[in-house]
KOLDO-980257 format. One record per residue: x, y, z of N, C-alpha, C in turn; residue number from 1; residue in three letters. Coordinates in pm, whole numbers, plus 50000, padded with zeros to 5 digits. Layout:
// residues N
    npx    npy    npz   capx   capy   capz    cpx    cpy    cpz    i   aa
      X      Y      Z      X      Y      Z      X      Y      Z  NUM  ALA
...
This chain:
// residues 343
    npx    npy    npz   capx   capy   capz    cpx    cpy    cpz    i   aa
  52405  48373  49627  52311  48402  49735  52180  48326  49714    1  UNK
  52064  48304  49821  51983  48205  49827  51861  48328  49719    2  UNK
  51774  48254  49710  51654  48300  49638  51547  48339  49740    3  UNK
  51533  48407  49779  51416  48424  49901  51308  48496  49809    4  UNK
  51161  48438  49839  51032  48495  49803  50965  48551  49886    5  UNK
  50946  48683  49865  50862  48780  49981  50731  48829  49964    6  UNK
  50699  48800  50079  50494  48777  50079  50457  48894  50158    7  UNK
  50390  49005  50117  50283  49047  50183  50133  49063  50187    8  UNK
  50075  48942  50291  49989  48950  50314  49872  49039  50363    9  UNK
  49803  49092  50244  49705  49207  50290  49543  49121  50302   10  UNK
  49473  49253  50358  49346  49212  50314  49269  49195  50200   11  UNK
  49350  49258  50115  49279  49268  49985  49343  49218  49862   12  UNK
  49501  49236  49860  49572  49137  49809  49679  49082  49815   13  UNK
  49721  48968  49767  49863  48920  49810  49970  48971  49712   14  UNK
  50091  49011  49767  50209  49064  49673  50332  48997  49724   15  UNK
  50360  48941  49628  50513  48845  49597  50592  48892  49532   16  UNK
  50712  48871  49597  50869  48929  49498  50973  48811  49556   17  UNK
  51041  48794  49404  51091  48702  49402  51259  48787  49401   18  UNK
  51327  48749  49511  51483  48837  49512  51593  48766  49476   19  UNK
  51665  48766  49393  51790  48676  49399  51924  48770  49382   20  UNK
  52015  48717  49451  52101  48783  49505  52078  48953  49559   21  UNK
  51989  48982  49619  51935  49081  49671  51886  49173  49618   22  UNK
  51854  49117  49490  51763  49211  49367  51646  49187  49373   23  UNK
  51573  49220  49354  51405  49204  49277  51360  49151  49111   24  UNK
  51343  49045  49095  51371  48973  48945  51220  48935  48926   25  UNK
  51127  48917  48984  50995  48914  48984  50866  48973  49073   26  UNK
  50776  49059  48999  50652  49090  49152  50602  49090  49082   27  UNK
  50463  49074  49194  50341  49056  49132  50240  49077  49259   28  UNK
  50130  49128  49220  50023  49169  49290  49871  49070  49261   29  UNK
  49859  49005  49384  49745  48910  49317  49578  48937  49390   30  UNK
  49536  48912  49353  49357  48955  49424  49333  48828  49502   31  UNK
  49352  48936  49660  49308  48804  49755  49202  48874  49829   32  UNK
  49048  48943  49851  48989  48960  49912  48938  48939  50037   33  UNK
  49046  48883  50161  49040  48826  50196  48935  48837  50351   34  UNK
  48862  49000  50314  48755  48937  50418  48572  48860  50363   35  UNK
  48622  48805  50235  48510  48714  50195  48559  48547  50269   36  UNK
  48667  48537  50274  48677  48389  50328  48815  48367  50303   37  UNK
  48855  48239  50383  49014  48179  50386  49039  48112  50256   38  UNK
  48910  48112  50147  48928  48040  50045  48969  48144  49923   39  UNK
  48981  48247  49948  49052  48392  49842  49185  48375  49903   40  UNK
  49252  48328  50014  49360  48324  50042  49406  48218  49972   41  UNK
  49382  48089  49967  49422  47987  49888  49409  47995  49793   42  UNK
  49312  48065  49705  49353  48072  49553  49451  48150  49498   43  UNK
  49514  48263  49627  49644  48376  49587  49705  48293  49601   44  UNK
  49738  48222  49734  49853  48055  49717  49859  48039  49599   45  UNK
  49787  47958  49547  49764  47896  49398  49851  47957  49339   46  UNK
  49836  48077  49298  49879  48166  49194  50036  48211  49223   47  UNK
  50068  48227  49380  50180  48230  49418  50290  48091  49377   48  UNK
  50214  47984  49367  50348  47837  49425  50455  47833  49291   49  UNK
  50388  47865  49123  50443  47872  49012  50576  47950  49007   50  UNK
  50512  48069  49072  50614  48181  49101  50747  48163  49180   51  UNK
  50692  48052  49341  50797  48050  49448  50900  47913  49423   52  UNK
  50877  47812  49322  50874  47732  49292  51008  47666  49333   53  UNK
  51122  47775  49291  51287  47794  49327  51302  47844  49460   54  UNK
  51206  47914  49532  51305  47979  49699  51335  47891  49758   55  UNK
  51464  47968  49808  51527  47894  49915  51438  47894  50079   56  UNK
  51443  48056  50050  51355  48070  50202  51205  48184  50129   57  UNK
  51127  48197  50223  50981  48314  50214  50994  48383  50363   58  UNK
  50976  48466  50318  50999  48636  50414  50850  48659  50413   59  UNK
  50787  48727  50489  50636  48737  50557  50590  48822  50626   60  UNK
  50510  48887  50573  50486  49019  50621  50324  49023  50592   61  UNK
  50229  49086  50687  50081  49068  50709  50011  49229  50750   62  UNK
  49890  49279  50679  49816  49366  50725  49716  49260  50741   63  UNK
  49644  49162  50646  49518  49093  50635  49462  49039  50785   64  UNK
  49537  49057  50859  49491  48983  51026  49371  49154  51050   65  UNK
  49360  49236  51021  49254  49333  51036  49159  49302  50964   66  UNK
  49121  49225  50873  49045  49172  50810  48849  49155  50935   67  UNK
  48766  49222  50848  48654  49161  50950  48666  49011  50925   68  UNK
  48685  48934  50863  48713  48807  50884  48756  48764  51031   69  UNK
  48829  48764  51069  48869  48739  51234  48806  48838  51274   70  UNK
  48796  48762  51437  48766  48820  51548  48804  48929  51640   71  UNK
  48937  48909  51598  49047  49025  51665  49173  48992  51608   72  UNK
  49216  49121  51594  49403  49135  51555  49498  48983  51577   73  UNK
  49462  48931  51691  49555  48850  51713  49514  48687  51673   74  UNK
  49370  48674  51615  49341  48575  51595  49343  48567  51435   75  UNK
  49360  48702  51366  49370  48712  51228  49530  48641  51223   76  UNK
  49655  48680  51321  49767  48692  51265  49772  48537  51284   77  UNK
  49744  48479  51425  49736  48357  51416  49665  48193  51321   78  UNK
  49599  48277  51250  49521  48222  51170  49599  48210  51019   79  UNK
  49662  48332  50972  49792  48354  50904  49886  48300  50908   80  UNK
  49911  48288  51013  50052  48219  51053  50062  48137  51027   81  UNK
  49958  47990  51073  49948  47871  51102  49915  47821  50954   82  UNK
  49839  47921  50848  49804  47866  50722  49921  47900  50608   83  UNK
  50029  48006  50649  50098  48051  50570  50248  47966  50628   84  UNK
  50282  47905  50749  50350  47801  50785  50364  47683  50736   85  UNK
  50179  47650  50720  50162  47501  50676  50232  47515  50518   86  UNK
  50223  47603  50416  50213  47619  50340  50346  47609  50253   87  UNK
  50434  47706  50375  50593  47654  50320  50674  47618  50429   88  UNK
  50642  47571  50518  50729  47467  50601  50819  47559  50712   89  UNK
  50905  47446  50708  51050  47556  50813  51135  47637  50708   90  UNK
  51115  47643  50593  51179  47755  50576  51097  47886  50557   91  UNK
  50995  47907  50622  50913  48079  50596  50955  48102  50768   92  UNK
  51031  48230  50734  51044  48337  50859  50921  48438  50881   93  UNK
  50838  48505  50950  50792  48616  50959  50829  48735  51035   94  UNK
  50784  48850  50942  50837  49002  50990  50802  49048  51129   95  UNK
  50839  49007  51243  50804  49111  51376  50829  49228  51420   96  UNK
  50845  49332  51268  50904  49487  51342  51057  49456  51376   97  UNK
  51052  49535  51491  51153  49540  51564  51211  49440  51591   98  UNK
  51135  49327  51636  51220  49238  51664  51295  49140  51549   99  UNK
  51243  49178  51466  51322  49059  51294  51273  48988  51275  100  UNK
  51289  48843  51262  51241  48764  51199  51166  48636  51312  101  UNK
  51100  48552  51281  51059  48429  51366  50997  48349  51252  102  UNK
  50953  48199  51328  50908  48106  51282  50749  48134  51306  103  UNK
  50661  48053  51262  50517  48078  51340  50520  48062  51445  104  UNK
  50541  47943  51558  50530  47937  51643  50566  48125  51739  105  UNK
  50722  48153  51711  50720  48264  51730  50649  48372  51740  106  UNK
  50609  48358  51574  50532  48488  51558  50321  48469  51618  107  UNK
  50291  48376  51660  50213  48380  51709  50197  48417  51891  108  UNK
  50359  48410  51931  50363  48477  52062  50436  48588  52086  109  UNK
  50428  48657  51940  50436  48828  51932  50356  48879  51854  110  UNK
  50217  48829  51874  50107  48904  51718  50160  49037  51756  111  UNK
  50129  49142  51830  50132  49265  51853  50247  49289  51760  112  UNK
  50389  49239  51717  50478  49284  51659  50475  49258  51542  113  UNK
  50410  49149  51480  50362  49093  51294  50264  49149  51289  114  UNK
  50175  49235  51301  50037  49259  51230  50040  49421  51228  115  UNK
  50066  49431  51073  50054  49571  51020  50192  49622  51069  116  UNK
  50353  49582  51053  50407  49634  51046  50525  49609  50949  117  UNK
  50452  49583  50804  50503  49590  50697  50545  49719  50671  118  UNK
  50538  49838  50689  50584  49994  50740  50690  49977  50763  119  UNK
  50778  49904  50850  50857  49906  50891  50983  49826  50808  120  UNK
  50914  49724  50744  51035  49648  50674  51076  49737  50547  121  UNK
  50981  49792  50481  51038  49890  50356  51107  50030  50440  122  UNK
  51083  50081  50537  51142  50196  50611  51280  50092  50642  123  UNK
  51281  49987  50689  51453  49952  50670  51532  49921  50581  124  UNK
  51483  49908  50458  51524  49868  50386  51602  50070  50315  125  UNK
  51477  50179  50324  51507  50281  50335  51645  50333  50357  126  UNK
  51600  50323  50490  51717  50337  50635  51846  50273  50586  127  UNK
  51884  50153  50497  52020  50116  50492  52038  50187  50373  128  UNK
  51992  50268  50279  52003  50348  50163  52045  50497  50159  129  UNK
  51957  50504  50245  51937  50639  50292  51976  50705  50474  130  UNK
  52039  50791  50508  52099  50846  50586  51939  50948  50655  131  UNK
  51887  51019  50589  51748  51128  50634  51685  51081  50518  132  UNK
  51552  51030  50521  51428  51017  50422  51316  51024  50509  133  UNK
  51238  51058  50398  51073  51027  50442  51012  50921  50360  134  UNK
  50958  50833  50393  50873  50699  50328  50713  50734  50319  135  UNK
  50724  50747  50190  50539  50805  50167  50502  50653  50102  136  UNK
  50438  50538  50163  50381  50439  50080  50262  50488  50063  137  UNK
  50223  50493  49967  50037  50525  49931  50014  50454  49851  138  UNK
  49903  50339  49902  49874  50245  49830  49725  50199  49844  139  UNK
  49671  50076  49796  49539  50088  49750  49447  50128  49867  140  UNK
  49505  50126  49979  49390  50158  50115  49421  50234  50218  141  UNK
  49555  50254  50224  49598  50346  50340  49748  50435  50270  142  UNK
  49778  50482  50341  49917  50549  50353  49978  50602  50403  143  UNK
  50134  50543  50419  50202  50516  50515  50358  50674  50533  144  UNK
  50352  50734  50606  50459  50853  50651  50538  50782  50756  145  UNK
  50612  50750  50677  50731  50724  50792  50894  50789  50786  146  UNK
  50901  50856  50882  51090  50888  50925  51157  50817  50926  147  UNK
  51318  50901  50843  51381  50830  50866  51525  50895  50925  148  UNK
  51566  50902  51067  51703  50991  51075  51816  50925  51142  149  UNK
  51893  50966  51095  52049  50885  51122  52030  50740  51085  150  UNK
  51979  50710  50942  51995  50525  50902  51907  50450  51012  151  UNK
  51773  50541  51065  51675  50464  51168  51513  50476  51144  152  UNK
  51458  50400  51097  51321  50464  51116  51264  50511  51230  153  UNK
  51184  50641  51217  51157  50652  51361  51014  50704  51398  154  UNK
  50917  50643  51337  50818  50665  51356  50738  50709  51523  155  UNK
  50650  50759  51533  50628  50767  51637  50535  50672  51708  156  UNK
  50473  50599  51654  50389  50481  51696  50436  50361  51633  157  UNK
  50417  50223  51655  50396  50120  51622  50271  50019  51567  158  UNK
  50167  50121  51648  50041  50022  51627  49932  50171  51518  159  UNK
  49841  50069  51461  49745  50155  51387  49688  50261  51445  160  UNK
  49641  50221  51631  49607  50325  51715  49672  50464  51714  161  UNK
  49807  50470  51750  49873  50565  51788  49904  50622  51625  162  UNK
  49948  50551  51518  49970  50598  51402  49831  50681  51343  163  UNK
  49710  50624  51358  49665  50744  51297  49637  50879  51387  164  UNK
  49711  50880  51475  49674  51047  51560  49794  51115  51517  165  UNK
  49889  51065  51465  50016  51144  51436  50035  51165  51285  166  UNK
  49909  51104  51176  49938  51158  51102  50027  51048  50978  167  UNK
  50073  50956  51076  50186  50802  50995  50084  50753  50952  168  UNK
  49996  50735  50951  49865  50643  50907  49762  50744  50819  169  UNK
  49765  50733  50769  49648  50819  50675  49595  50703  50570  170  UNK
  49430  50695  50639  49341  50593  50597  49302  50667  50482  171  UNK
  49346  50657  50377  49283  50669  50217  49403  50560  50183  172  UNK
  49290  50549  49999  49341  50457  49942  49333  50517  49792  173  UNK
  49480  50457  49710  49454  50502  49560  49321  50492  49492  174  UNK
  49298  50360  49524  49148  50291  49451  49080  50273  49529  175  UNK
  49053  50201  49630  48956  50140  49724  48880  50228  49792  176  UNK
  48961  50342  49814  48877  50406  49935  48760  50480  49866  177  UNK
  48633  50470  49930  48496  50521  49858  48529  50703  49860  178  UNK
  48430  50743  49734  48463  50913  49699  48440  50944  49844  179  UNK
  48307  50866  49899  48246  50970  50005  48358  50988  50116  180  UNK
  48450  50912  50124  48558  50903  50291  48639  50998  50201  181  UNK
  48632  51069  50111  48723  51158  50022  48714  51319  50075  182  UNK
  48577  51323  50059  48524  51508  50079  48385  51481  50062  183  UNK
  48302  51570  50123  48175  51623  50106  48098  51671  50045  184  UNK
  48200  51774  49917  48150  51835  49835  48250  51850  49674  185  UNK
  48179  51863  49567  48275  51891  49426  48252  51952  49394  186  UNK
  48354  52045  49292  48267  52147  49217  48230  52075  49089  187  UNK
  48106  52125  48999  48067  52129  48940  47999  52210  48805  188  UNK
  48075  52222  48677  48009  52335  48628  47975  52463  48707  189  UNK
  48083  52518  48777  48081  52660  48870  48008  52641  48985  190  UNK
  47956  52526  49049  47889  52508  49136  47922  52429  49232  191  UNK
  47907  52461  49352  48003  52338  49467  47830  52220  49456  192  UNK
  47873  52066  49502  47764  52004  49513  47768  51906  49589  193  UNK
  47693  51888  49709  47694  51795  49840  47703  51683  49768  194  UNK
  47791  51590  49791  47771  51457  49757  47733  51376  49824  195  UNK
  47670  51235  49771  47567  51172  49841  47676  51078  49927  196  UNK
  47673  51025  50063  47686  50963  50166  47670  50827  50124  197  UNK
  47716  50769  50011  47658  50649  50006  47806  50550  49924  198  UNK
  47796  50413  49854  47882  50356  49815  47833  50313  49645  199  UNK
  47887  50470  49596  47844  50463  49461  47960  50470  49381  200  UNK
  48110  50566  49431  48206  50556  49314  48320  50547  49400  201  UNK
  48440  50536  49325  48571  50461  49434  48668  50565  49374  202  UNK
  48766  50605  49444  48871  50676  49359  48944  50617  49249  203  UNK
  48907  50478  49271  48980  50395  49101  48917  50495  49004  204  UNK
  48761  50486  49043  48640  50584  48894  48730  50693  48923  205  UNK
  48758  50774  49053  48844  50915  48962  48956  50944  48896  206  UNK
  49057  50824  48936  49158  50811  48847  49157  50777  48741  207  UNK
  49070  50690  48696  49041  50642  48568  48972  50782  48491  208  UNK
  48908  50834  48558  48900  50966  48461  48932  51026  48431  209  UNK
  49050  51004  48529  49172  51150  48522  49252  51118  48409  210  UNK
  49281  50972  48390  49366  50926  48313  49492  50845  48367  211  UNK
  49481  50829  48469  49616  50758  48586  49604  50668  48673  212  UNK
  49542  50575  48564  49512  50429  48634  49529  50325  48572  213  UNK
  49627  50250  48598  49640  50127  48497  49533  49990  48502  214  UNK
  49528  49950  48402  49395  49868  48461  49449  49741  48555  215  UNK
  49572  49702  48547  49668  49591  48605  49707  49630  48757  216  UNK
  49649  49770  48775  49667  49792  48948  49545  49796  49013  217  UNK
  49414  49820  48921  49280  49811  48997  49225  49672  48960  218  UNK
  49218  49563  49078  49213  49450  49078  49065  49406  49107  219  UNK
  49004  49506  49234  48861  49495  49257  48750  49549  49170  220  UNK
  48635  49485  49214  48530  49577  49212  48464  49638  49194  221  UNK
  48374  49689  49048  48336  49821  49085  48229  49830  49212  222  UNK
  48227  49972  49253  48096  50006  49359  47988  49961  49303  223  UNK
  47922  49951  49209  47781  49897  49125  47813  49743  49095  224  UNK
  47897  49704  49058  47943  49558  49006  48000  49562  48831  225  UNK
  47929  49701  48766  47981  49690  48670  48152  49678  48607  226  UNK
  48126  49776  48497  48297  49733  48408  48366  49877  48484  227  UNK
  48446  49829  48372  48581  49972  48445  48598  50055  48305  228  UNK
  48532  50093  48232  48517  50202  48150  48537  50266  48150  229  UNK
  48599  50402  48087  48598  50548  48110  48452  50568  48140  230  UNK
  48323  50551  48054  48205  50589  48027  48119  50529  48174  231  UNK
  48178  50419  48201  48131  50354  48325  48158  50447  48417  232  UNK
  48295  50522  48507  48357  50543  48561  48271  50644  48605  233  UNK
  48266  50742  48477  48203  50885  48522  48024  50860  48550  234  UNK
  47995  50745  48503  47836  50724  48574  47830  50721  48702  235  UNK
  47916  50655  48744  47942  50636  48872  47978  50762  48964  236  UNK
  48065  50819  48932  48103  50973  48989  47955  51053  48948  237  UNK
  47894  51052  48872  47801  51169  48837  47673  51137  48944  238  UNK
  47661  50972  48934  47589  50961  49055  47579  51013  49198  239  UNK
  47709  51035  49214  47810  51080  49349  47745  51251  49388  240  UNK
  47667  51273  49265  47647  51444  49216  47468  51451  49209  241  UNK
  47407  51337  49155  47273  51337  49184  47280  51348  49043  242  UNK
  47345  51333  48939  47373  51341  48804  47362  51239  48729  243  UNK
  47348  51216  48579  47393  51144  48480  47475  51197  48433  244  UNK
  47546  51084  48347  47682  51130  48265  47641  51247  48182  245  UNK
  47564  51257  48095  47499  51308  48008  47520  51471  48048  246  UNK
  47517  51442  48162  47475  51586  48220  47600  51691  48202  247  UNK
  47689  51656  48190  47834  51750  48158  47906  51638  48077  248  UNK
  48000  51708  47970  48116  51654  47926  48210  51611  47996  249  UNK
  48305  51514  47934  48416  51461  47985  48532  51566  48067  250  UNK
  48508  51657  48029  48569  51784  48050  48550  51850  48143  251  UNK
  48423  51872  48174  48372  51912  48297  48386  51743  48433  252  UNK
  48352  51680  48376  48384  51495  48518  48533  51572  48539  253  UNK
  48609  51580  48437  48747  51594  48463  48769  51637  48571  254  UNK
  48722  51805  48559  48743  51861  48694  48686  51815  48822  255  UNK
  48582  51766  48827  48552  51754  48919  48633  51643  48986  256  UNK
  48697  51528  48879  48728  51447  48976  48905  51469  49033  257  UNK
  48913  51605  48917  49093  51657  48982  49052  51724  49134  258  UNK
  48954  51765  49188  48908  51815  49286  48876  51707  49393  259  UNK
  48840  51633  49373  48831  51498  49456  48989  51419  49484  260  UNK
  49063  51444  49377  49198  51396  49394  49272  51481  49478  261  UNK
  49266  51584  49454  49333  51678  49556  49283  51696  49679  262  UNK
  49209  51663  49737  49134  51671  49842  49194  51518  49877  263  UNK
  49243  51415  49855  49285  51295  49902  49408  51326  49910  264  UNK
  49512  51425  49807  49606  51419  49809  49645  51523  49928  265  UNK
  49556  51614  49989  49574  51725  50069  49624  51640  50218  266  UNK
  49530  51535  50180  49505  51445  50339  49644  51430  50390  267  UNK
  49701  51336  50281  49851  51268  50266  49980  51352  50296  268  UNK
  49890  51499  50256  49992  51620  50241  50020  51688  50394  269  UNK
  49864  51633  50451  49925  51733  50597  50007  51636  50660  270  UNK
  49979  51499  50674  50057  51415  50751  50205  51405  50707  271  UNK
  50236  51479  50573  50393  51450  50556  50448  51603  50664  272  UNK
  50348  51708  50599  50399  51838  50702  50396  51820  50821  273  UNK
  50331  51772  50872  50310  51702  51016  50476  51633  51059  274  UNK
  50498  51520  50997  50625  51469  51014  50733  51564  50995  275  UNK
  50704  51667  50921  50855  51744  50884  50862  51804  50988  276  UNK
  50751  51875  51052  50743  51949  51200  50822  51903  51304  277  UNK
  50729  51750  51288  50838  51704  51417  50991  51638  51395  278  UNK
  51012  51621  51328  51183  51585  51235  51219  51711  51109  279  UNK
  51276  51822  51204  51350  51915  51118  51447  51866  51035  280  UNK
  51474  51745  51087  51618  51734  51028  51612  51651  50888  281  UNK
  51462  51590  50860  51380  51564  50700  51404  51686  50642  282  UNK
  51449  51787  50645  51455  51912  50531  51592  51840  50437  283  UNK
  51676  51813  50518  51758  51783  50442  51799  51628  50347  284  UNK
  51673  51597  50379  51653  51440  50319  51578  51444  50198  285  UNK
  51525  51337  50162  51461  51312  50042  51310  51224  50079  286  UNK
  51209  51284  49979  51132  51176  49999  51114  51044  49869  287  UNK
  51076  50907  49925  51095  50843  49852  50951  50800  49872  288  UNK
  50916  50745  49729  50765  50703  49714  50801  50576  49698  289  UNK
  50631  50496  49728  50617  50330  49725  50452  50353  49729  290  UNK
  50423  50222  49679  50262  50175  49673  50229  50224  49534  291  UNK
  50087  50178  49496  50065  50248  49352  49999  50393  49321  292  UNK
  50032  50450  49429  50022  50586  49424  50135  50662  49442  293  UNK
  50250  50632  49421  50375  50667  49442  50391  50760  49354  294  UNK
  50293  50805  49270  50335  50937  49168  50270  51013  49263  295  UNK
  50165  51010  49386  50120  51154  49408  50205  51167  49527  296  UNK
  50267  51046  49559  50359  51062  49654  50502  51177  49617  297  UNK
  50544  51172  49502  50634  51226  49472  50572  51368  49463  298  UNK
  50449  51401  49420  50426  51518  49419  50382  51609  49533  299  UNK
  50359  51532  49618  50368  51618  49743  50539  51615  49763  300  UNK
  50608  51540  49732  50765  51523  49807  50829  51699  49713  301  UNK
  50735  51726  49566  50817  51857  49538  50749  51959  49598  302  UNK
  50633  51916  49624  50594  52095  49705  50612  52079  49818  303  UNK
  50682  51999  49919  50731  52073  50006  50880  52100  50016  304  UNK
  50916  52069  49855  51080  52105  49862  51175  52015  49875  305  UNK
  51170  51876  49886  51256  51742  49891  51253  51669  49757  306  UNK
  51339  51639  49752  51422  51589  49681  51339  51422  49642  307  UNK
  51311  51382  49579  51205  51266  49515  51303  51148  49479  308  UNK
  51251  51047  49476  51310  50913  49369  51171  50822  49441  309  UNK
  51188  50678  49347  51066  50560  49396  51176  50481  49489  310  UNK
  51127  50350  49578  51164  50271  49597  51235  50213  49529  311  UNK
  51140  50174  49387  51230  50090  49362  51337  50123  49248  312  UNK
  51362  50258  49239  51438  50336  49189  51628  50314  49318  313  UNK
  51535  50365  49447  51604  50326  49556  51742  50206  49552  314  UNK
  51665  50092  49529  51722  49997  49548  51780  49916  49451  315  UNK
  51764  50032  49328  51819  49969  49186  51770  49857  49130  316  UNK
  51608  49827  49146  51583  49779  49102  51560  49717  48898  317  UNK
  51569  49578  48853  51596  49597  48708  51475  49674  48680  318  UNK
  51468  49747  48560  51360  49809  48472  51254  49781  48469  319  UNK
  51231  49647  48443  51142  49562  48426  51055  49539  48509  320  UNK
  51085  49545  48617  51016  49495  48760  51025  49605  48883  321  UNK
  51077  49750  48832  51096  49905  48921  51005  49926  48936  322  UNK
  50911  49927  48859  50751  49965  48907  50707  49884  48978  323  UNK
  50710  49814  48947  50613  49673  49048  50705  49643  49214  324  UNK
  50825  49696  49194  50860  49682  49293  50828  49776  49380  325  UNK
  50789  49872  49301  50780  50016  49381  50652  50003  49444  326  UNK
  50597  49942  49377  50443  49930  49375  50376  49777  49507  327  UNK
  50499  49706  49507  50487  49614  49669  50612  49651  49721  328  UNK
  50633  49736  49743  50772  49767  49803  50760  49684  49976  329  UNK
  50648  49649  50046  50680  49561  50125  50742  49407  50146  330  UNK
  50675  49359  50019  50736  49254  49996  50856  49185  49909  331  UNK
  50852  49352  49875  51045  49302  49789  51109  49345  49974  332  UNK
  51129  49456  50035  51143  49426  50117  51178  49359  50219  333  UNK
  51075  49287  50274  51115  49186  50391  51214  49060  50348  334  UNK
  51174  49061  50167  51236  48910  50104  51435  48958  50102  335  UNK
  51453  49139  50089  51573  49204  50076  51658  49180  50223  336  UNK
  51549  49217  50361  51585  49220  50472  51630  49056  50506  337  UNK
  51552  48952  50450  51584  48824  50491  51694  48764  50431  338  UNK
  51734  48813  50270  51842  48760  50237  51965  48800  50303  339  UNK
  51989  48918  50383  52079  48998  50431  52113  48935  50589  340  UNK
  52039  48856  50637  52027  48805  50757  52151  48661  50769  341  UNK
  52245  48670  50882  52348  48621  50892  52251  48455  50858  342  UNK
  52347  48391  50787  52319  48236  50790  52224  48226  50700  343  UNK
């Protein structure tokens, strides 16, 4: 079978998986920031060509067209297209949803169907595995609830609009998303405490305090510019409090920032109950996690009583590369969906 390399293009970073014979044998997650400029996109290129060096074909899949960088949705995807075309020729297909695959030319006269519906290529990939699932991707910025019944995804929207009123879209992120888009208030040493409205700590700082953050999945940033320290982390959160570190033990940050986690994880939690409401027939399915939050994914999948595994558990992925696959499960994905494609 051919070697296909699968790209998903985000705003923030690029993730490649390299599939041969419909496995996953390489991923990787690279830092493309890409609403500083088209020139963070070319240096993920860079870092990508070593990797793609052997494909036969590249599979293509895009959130980054939301980027404030462009002007609008459709000038991001087109802008994508035309640079991620030039890049590997006639052999890169891109993901249109529903409709499968196209060339650029194509996919620039269906933006509405390539932009942001990388959702959909890991929900099919689901869907040929699985008979009833739920798809919890939670990953560095959003997270994704999607159905799955009778071997179909069946979300109820297509576009970001309609997805976040139903609950398929839930704008948090493992790392990225700031404490403040988290909750309002923490407890503290027996005390609840308004937190400040501002861009001082990221949920990377609360995971990292918690203890459940690898440093190889938080790629950006800090909110201050500093390091990624434990000791750093909780300056940053204590700030969040009108605090110094100083001011409580590690012990006491702890809690507060398991309280901030749960309050993100609550978010994630109504939109899966939400979906079970409207698809009774998910009781008898399983949920499967993806993105690098796929452990809190699984833990909402036991309290509401379903049955758990990862993606890339799913798809049998080797050892070596199960996490990471689990962890771009879009772009092992679309590269799985393209090798499978007649011809």
């Amino acid at each position: 079978m051919a070697i296909i390399a699968g790209l998903d293009v985000g705003g923030a970073h690029l993730k490649v998986a390299i599939v041969e014979d419909g496995r996953p044998v390489q991923v990787e997650q690279i830092l493309c920031p890409l609403w500083q400029g088209m020139d963070k996109l070319e240096a993920a290129l860079a870092a990508v060509r070593p990797m793609a060096t052997g494909a036969d074909m590249f599979a293509v899949t895009m959130t980054g067209e939301l980027s404030d960088l462009f002007e609008s949705r459709q000038a991001g995807v087109e802008a994508l297209a035309r640079r991620i075309g030039a890049e590997f020729g006639p052999n890169v297909r891109f993901w249109a949803g529903r409709r499968g695959f196209g060339d650029a030319a194509y996919t620039i006269r269906h933006h509405t169907d390539v932009g942001s519906t990388n959702f959909l290529a890991t929900a099919a990939v689901v869907a040929n595995r699985c008979r009833t699932a739920l798809l919890v991707d939670f990953g560095s910025t959003t997270a994704d609830v999607i159905p799955i019944v009778d071997r179909t995804p069946c979300p109820s929207g297509l576009n970001d609009a309609v997805r976040q009123t139903t609950g398929e879209l839930v704008y948090t992120g493992a790392t990225r998303t700031a404490v403040m888009g988290v909750t309002q208030r923490a407890p503290f040493k027996g005390t609840w405490v308004e937190l400040a409205r501002e861009y001082l700590a990221t949920m990377a700082d609360v995971r990292r305090i918690l203890g459940q953050l690898d440093d190889g999945i938080d790629l950006h940033a800090t909110a201050d510019g500093r390091g990624k320290t434990l000791a750093e982390s909780v300056a940053r959160l204590a700030r969040m409090l009108g605090r110094e570190a100083a001011d409580g033990g590690l012990a006491d940050w702890q809690q507060t920032a398991r309280y901030i986690a749960e309050c993100q994880l609550r978010a994630i939690h109504d939109g899966v109950l939400l979906a079970l409401s409207r698809n009774p027939d998910l009781a008898d399915g399983k949920l499967v996690g993806a993105g690098i939050g796929a452990d809190v994914a699984l833990t909402i999948g036991e309290r509401v009583g379903l049955e758990t595994t990862t993606f890339g558990a799913l798809i049998g992925a080797p050892d070596a590369c199960r996490q990471s696959a689990t962890h771009s499960a879009p772009a092992v994905a679309v590269a799985m969906l393209l090798a499978e494609e007649p011809g």
